[in-house]
mmCIF file of the C-alpha atoms, coordinates in Angstrom:
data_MODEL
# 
_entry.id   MODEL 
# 
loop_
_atom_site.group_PDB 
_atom_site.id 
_atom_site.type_symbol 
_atom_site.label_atom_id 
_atom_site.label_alt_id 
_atom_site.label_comp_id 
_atom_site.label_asym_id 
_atom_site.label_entity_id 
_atom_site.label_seq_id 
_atom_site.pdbx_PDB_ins_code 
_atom_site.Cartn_x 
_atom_site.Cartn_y 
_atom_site.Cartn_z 
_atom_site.occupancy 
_atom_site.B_iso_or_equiv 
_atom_site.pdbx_formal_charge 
_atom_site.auth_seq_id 
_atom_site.auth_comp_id 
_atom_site.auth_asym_id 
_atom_site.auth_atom_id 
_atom_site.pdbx_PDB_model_num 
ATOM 1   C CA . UNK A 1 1   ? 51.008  72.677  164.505 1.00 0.00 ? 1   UNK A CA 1 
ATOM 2   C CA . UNK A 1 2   ? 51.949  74.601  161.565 1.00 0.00 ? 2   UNK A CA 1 
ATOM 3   C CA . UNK A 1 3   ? 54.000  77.583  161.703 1.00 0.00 ? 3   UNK A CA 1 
ATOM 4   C CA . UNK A 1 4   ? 52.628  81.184  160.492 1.00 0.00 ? 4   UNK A CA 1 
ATOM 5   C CA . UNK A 1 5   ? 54.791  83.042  158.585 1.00 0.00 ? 5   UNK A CA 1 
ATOM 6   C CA . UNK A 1 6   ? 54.042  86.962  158.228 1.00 0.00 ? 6   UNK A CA 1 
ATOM 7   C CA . UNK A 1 7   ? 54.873  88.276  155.039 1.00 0.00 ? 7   UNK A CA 1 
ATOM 8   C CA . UNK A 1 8   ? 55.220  91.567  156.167 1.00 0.00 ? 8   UNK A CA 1 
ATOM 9   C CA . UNK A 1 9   ? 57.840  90.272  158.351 1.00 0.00 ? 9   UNK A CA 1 
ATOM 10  C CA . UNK A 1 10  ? 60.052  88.579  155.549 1.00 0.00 ? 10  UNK A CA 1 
ATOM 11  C CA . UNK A 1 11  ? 59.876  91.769  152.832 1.00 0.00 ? 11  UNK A CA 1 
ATOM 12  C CA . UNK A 1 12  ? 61.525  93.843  155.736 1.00 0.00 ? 12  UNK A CA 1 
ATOM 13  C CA . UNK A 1 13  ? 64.348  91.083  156.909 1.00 0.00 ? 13  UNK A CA 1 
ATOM 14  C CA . UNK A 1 14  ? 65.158  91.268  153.055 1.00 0.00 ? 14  UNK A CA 1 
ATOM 15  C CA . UNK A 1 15  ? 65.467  94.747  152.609 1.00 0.00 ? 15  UNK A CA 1 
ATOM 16  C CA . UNK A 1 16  ? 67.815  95.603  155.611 1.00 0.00 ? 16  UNK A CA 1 
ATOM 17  C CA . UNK A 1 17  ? 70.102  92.468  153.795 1.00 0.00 ? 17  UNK A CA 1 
ATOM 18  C CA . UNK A 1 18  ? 70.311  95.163  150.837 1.00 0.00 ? 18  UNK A CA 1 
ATOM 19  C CA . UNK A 1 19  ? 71.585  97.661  152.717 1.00 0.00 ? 19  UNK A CA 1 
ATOM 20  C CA . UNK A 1 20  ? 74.182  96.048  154.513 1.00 0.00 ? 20  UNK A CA 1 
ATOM 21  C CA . UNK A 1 21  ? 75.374  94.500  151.093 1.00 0.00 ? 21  UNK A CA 1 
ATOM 22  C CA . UNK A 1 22  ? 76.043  97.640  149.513 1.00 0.00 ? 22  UNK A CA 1 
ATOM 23  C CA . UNK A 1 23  ? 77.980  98.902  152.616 1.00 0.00 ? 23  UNK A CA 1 
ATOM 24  C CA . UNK A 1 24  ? 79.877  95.461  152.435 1.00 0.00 ? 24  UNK A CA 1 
ATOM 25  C CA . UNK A 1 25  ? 80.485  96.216  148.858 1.00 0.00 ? 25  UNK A CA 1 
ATOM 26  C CA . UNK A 1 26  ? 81.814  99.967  149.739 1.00 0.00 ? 26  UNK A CA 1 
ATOM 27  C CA . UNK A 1 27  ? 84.318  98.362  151.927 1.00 0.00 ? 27  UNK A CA 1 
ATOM 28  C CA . UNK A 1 28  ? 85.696  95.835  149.856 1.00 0.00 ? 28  UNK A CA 1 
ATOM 29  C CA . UNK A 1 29  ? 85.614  97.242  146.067 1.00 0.00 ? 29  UNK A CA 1 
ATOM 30  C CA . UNK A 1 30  ? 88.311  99.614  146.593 1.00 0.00 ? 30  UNK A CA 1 
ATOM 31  C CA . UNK A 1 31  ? 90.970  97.128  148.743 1.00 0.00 ? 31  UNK A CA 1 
ATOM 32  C CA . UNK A 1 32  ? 90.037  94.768  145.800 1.00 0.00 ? 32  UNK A CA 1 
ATOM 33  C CA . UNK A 1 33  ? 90.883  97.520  143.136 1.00 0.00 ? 33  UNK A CA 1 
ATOM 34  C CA . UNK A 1 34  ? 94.305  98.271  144.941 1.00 0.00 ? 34  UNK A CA 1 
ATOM 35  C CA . UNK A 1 35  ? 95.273  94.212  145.250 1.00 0.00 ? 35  UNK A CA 1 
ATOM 36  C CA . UNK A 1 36  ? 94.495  94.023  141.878 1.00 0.00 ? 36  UNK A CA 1 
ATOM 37  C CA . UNK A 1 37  ? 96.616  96.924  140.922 1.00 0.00 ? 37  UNK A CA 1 
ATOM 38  C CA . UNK A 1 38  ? 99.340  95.635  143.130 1.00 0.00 ? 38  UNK A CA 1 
ATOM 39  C CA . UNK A 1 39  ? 99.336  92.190  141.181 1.00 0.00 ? 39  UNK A CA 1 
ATOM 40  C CA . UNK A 1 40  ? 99.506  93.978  138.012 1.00 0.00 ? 40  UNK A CA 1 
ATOM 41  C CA . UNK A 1 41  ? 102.636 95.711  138.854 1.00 0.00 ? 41  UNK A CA 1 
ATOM 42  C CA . UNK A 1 42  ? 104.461 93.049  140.507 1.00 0.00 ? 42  UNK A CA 1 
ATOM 43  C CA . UNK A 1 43  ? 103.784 91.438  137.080 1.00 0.00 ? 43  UNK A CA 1 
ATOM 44  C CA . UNK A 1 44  ? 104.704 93.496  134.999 1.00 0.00 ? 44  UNK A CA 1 
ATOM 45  C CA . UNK A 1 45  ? 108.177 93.871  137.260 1.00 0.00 ? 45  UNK A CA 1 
ATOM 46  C CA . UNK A 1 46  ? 108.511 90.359  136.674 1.00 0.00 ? 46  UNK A CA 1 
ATOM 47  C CA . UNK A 1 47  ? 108.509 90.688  133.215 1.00 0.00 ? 47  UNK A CA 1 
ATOM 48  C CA . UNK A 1 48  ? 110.780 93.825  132.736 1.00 0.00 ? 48  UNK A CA 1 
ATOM 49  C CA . UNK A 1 49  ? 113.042 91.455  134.547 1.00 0.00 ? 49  UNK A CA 1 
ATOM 50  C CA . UNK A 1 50  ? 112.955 88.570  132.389 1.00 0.00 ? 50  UNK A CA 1 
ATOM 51  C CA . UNK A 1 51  ? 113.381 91.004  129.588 1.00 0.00 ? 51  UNK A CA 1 
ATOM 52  C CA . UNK A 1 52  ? 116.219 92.948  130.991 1.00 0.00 ? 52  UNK A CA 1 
ATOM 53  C CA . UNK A 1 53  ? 118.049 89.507  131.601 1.00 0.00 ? 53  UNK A CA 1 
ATOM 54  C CA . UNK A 1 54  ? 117.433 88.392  128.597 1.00 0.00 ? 54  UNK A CA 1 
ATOM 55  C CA . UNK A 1 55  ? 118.811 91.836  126.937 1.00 0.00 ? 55  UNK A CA 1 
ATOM 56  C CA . UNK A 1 56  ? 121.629 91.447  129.003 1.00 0.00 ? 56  UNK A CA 1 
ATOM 57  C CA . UNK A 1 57  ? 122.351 87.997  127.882 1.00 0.00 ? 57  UNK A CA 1 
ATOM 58  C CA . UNK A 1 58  ? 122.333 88.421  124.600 1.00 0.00 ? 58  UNK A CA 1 
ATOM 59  C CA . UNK A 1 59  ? 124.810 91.660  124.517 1.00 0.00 ? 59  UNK A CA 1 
ATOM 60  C CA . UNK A 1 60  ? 127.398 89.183  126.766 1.00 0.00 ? 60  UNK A CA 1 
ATOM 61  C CA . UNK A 1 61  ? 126.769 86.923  123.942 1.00 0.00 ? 61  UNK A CA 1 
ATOM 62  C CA . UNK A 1 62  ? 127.595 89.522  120.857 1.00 0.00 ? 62  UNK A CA 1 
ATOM 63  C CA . UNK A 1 63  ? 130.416 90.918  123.388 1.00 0.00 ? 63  UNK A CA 1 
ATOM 64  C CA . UNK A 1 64  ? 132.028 87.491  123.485 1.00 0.00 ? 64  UNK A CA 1 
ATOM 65  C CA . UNK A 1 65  ? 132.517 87.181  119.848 1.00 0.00 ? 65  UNK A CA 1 
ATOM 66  C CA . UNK A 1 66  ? 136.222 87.420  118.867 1.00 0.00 ? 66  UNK A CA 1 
ATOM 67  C CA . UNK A 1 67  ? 134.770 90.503  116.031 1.00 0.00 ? 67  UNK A CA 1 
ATOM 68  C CA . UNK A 1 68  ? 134.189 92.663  118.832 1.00 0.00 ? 68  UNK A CA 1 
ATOM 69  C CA . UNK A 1 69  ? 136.975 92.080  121.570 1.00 0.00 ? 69  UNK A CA 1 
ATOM 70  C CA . UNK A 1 70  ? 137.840 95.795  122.534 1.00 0.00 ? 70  UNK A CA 1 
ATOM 71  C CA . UNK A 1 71  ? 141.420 95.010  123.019 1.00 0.00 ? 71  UNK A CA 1 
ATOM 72  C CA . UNK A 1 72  ? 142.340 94.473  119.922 1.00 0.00 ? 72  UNK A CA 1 
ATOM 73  C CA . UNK A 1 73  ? 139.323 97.024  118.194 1.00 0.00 ? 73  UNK A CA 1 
ATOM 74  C CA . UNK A 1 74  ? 140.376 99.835  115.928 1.00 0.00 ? 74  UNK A CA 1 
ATOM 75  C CA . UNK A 1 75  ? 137.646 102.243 117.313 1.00 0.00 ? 75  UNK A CA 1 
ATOM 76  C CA . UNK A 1 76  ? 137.276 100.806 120.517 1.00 0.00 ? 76  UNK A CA 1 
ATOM 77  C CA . UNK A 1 77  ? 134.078 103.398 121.097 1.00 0.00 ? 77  UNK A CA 1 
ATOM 78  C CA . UNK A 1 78  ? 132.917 102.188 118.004 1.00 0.00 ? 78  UNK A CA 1 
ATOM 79  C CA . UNK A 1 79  ? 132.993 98.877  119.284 1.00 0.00 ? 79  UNK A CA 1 
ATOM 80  C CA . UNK A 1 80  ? 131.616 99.376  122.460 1.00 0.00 ? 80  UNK A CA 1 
ATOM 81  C CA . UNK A 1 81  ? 128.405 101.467 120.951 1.00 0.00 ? 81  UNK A CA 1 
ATOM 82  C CA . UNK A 1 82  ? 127.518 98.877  118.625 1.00 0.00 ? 82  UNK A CA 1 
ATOM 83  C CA . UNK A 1 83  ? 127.509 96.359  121.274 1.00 0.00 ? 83  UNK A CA 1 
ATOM 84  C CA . UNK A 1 84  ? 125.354 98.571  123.559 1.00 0.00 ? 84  UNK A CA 1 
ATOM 85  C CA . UNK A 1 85  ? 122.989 99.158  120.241 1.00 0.00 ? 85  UNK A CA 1 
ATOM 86  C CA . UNK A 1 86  ? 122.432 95.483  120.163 1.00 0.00 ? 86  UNK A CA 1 
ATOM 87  C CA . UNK A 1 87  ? 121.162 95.724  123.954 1.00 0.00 ? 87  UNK A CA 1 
ATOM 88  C CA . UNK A 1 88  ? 119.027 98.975  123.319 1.00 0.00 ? 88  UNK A CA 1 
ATOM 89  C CA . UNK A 1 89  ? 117.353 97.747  120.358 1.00 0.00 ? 89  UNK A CA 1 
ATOM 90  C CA . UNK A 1 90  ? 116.461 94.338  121.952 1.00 0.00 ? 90  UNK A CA 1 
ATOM 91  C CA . UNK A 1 91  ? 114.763 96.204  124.514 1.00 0.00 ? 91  UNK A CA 1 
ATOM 92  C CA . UNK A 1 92  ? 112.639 98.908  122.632 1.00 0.00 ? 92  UNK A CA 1 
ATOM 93  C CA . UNK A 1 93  ? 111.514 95.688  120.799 1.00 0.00 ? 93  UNK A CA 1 
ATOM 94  C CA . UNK A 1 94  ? 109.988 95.059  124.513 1.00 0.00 ? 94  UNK A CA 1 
ATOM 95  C CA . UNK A 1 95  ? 108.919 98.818  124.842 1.00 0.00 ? 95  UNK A CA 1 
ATOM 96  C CA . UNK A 1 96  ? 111.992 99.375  127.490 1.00 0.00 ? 96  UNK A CA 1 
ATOM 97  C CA . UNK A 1 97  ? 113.926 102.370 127.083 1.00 0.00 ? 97  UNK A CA 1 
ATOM 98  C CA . UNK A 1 98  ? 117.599 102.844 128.275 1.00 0.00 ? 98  UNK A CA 1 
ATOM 99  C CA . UNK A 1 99  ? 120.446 104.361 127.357 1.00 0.00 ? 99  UNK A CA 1 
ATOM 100 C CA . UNK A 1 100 ? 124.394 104.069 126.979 1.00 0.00 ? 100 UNK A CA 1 
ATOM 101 C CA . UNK A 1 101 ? 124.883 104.988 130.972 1.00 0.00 ? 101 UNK A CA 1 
ATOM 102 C CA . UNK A 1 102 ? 122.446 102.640 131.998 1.00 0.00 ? 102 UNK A CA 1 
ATOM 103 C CA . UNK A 1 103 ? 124.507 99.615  130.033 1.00 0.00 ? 103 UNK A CA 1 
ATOM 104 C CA . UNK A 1 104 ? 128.066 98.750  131.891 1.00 0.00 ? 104 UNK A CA 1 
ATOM 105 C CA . UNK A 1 105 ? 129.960 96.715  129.824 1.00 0.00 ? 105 UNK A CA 1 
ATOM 106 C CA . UNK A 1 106 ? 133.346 94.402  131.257 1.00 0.00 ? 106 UNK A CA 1 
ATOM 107 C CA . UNK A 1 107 ? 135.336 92.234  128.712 1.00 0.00 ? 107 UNK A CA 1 
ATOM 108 C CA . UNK A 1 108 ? 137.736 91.696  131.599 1.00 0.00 ? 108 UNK A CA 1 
ATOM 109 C CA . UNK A 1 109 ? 135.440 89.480  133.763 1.00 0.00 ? 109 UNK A CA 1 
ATOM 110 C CA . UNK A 1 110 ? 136.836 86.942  135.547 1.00 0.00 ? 110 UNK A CA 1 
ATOM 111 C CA . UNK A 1 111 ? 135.670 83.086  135.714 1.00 0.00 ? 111 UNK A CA 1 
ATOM 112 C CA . UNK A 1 112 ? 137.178 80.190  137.810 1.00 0.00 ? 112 UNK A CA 1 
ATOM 113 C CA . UNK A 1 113 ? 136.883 77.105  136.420 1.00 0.00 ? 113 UNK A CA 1 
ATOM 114 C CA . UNK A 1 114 ? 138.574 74.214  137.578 1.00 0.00 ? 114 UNK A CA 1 
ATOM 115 C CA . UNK A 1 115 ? 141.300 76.050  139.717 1.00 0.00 ? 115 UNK A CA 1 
ATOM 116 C CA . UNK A 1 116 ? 141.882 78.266  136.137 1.00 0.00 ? 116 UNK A CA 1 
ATOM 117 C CA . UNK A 1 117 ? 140.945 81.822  135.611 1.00 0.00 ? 117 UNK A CA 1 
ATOM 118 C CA . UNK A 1 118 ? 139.141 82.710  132.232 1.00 0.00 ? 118 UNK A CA 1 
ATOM 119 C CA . UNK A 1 119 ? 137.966 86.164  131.134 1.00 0.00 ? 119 UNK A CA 1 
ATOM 120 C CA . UNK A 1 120 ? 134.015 86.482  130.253 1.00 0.00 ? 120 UNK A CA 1 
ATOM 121 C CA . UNK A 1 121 ? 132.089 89.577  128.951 1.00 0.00 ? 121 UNK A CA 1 
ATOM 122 C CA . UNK A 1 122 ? 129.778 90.828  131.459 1.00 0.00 ? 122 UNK A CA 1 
ATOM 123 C CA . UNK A 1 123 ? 126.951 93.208  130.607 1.00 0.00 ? 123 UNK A CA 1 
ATOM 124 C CA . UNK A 1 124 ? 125.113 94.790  133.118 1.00 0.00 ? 124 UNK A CA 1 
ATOM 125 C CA . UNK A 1 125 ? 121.537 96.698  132.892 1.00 0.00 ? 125 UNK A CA 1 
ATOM 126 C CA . UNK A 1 126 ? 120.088 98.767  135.289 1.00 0.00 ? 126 UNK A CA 1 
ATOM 127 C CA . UNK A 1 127 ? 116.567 100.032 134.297 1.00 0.00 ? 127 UNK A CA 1 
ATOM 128 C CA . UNK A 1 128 ? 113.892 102.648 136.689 1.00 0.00 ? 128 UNK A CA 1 
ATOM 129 C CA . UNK A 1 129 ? 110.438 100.982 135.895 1.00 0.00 ? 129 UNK A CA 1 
ATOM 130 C CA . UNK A 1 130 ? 107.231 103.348 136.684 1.00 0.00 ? 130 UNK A CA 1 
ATOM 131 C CA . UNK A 1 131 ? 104.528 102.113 138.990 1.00 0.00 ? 131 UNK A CA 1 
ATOM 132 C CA . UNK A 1 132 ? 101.333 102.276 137.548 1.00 0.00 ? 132 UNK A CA 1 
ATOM 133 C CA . UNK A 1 133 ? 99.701  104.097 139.668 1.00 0.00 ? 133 UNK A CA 1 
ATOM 134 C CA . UNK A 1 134 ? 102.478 106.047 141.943 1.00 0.00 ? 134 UNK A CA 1 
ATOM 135 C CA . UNK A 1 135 ? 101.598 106.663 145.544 1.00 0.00 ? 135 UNK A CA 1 
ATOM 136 C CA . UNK A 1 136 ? 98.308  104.828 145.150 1.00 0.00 ? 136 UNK A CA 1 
ATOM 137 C CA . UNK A 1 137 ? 96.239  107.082 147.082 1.00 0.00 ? 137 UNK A CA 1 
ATOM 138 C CA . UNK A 1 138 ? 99.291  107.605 149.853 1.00 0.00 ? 138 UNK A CA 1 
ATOM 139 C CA . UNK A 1 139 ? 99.589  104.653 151.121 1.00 0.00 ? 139 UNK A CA 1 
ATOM 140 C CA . UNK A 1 140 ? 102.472 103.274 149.245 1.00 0.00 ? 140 UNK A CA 1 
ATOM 141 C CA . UNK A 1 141 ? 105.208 106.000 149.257 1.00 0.00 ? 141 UNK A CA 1 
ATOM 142 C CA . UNK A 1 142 ? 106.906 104.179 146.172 1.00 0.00 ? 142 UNK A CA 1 
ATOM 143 C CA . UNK A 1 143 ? 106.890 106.202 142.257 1.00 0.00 ? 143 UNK A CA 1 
ATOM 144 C CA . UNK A 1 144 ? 109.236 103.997 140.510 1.00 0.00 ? 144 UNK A CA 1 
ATOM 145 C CA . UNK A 1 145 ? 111.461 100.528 140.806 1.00 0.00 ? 145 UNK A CA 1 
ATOM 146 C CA . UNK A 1 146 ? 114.974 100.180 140.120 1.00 0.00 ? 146 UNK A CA 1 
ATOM 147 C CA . UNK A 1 147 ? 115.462 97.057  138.251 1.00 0.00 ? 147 UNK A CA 1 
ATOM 148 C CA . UNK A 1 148 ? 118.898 95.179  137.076 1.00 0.00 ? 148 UNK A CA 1 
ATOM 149 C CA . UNK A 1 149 ? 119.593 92.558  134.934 1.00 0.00 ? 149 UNK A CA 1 
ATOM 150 C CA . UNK A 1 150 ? 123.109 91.011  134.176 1.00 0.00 ? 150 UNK A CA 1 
ATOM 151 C CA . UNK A 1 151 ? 125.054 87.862  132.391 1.00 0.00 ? 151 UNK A CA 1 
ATOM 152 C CA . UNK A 1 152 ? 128.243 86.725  131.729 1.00 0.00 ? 152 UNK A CA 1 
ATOM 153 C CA . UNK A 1 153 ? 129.161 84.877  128.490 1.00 0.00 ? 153 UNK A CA 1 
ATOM 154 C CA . UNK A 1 154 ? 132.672 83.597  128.465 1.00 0.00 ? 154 UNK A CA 1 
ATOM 155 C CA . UNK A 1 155 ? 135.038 84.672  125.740 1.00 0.00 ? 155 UNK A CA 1 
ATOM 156 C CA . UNK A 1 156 ? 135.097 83.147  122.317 1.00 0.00 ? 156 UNK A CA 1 
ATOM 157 C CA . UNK A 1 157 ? 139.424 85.039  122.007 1.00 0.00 ? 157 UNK A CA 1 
ATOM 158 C CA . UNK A 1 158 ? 142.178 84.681  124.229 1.00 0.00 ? 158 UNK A CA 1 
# 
């Protein structure tokens, strides 16, 4: 025997579905907005990070030349600010500000190699990186992120 469908029946099964996808939709759209938010800023912390390392290697590098030892410097703040310059401007190439206190500089770093200790220049850079969206709507009690990136390039003198 074959099976009588109402069609009054089926037009109201369907529209009760429409209701509860818009509440389903209510629920999730906003926990999707804030993971996406969160995956944005993790990334973009990621990044800063490669880029801070990479600042930071390149200013051990340009410290390590025998030009710039501060030892043996005439103007050893000279030396040391022109040396930080080549760290700051590497960065705002990135759109990452710092400054001079935020760039430690040691030309006195010790290495062990082989049972023998060698000096190294070691740059450190410690940069505060906004969240995008601080305190996103109170649950996450975090404004900014303190990030730090640092190498160590032997030395090309002594």
């Amino acid at each position: 025997m074959k099976r009588v469908s109402n069609p009054l029946l089926r037009s109201c099964a369907r529209g009760s579905q429409k209701g509860v996808v818009a509440v389903e939709l209510a629920i999730v759209a906003p926990l999707f907005a804030i993971l996406l938010i969160g995956i944005l800023d993790v990334g973009g912390m990621a990044r800063d990070h490669q880029v801070l390392q990479n600042a930071a290697r390149e200013g051990a590098r340009f410290s390590a030349l025998p030009t710039f030892q501060l030892d043996k410097a005439t103007d050893r703040g000279a030396t040391e600010a022109m040396i930080k310059s080549r760290v700051i401007a590497y960065l705002a190439n990135e759109n990452i500000t710092v400054t001079d206190a935020d760039i430690a500089l040691d030309q006195a770093y010790p290495l062990s190699v082989g049972g023998l200790t060698i000096y190294g220049s070691q740059i450190t850079i410690t940069y505060t990186r906004p969240l995008l969206t601080p305190g996103a709507t109170g649950l996450i009690p975090i404004k900014s992120r303190q990030l730090r990136g640092s190498a160590v390039f032997r030395n090309f003198y002594d």
